[in-house]
C-alpha positions, 0 to 999 in steps of 0.5 A: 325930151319925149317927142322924136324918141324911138318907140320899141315893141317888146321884142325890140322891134322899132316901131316908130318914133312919138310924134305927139301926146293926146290929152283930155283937157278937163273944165276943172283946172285939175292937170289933163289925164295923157291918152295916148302918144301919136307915133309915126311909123316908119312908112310915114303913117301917123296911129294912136298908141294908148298909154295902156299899152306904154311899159317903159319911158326911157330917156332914150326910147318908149318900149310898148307891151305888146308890138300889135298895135292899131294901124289905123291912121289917128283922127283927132276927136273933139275931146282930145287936144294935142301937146306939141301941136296945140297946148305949146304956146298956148297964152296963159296967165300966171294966176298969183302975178296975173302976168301974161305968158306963153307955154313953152314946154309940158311935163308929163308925170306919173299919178298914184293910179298908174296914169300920166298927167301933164303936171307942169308946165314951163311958161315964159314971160316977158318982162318989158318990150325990149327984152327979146326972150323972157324968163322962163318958169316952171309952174304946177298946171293948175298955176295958170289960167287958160287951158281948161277945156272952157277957157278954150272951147265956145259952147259949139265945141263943148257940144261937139264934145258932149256928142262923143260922151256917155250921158253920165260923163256929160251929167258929171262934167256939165255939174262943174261948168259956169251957170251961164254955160250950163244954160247955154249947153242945155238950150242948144241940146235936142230934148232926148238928149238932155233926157239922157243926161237929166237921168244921170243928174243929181236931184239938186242939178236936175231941178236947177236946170229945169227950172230954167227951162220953159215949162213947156220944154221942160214938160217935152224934157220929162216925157222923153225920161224913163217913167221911173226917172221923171217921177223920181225929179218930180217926186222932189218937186213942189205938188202944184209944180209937179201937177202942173208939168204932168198936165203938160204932159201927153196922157200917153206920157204922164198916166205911167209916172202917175202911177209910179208917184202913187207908191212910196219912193222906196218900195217895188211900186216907187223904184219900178219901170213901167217899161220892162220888155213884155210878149205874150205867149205867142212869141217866139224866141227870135222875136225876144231876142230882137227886143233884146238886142235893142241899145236903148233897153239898159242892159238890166232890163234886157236880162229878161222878158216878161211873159203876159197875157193881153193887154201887153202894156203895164199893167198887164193881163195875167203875169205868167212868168218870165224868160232869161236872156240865157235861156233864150240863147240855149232855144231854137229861135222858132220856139215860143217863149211860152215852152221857156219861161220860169214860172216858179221864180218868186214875185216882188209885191208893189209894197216891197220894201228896199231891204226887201228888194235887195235880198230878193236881187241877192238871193236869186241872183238877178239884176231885175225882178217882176213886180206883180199886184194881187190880180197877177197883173204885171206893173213894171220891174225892178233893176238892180241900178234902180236899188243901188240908187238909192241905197248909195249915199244921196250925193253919190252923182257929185263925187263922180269923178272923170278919172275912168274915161279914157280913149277907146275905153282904156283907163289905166296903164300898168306901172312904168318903170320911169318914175319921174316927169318926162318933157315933152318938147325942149324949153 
């Protein structure tokens, strides 16, 4: 039995005992990855030990790889459910019987990727209303029916989820949930939200969804996207389809994917953003490095800036070069990024094919690149995420897995040396 056994440091210092495990129920009936364990220390405080840091479970104790530990008290998330406190006696029905039951215990195993999953679980049933305690069954996770993260959470609770997840887990984990729900989840989303989460969708997933939206929100949805994403999901669309949602659109928003929808899908011109970070000549380095440090620039496009002359928005004056962020760090920061810039790196034409931009990426080592028309005018850049889109295979967003989410950003735990399922509570 897990819960109560004493947790050891590496040193054999006693640092507690396990009080709970945290799991992640998934809206699949795939059985839930364990995330950590709750262990109460000594002084009575309650911390999160992520499974990362177990080395060994034992019959008689947990030993820990390191004894520095977060000693901050554990909060549960929106995400995570707890195995004794909540998932025992939990009412299940047993798939094959279609027999009501209760779980009683929880099995925890380990997985050829090195982490734990509750496996089994042990159900019990009652036969008839006299008997006093049913018979007891072991069964694999996915046996019963009631423990998805649906089954047990309302369209309130798979938002306070969502809130605490990356756009791209949301897109993966919104793609398994019932049509019914995903409407229900997209409605109740705020419209740069849903953008977010659109950019990491499917095509197939983008445009069911938007179809089901009203075309004036659905309009709101595309301009809150990335230029480069919205002309890609209206790229796949009908041309009176299309046409209608760009006039829809705010000119401000709309004249930048129209442009984009102007090239090919797979040259310079058609993977582009429009949006890259351009300054004149004039700024200086702290001014670069400011609109570096903004979250909402991907972490591709914050790798340079492009340097140009007025007008500062694509397309742009005179391209004169551009500055790395690894330049700008070396420069004092009232220096001008004009004294910084490389201006004998090579140009990506518009008409750049995709094997083109790929060995341009390659050969200078960059995970973006300037697209420059004849006139030097600058009109957006290329991201190395943008070729990778599209050099994977078409349903590559589909085979996304949640397999490496975990908490605190800790996937995977090294081998431990119990190999077999370890229970959580007495049956």
């Amino acid at each position: 039995m897990l819960a109560g056994l004493p947790v050891f440091g590496p040193d054999g210092e006693r640092i507690g005992k396990v009080r709970d495990l945290v799991v992640s129920l998934r809206v699949d009936a795939s059985p839930p990855r364990v995330l950590g364990m709750v262990v109460e220390m000594v002084t009575r405080r309650r911390i999160f030990v992520p499974m990362l840091r177990v080395t060994a479970i034992d019959p008689v104790a947990v030993t820990l790889s390191t004894g520095s530990v977060s000693l901050r008290g554990f909060a549960q998330r929106p995400n995570e459910t707890l195995v004794l406190g909540q998932l025992l006696d939990a009412q299940v029905r047993i798939i094959e019987s279609g027999t009501d039951a209760v779980v009683v215990d929880a099995a925890v195993e380990p997985t050829r990727s090195r982490d734990w999953v509750v496996g089994r679980l042990a159900v019990r049933v009652r036969r008839h209303r006299l008997a006093r305690r049913g018979e007891v069954q072991v069964l694999t996770w996915n046996a019963v029916s009631g423990l998805t993260l649906t089954d047990r959470q309302g369209t309130a609770g798979l938002l306070s989820v969502f809130e605490t997840m990356r756009p791209a887990d949301v897109a993966s984990t919104l793609s398994e949930l019932p049509e019914k729900r995903q409407f229900e989840v997209i409605d109740a989303l705020d419209d740069e939200r849903l953008a977010d989460i659109f950019e990491e969708m499917s095509e197939d997933d983008q445009r069911a969804l938007l179809a089901h939206l009203e075309v004036e929100r659905a309009a709101d949805v595309l301009e809150a996207m990335s230029p480069d994403d919205a002309a890609d999901l209206l790229g796949e669309m009908s041309d009176a389809d299309a046409a209608a949602l760009l006039e829809l659109m705010e000119p401000e928003d709309s004249e930048p994917v129209r442009r984009l929808l102007s090239y090919s899908s797979d040259t310079a011109g058609g993977l582009m953003t429009p949006e890259p970070i351009i300054l004149r000549p004039d700024a200086t380095v702290a001014e670069a490095l400011a609109r570096i440090r903004n979250p909402d620039i991907p972490p591709a496009l914050a790798s340079m800036v492009f340097v140009c002359r007025a007008p500062a928005e694509t397309p742009t004056g005179r391209y004169l070069g551009c500055a790395h962020v690894q330049r700008l760090l070396r420069e004092a920061p009232f220096e001008l990024v004009a004294a910084v810039i490389d201006t004998d790196l090579a140009r990506l034409s518009p008409d750049a094919t995709l094997s083109e931009i790929t060995r341009y990426l390659a050969a200078y080592n960059l995970v973006a690149g300037p697209v420059v028309d004849d006139e030097d005018h600058l009109l957006g850049a290329v991201t190395v995420d943008d070729v990778l889109e599209h050099l994977l295979p078409a349903d590559w967003r589909d085979r996304l897995t949640d397999d490496g989410r975990e908490r605190d950003g800790e996937s995977h735990r090294p081998e431990t040396n119990h190999r077999e399922p370890i229970e959580v509570a007495d049956a």
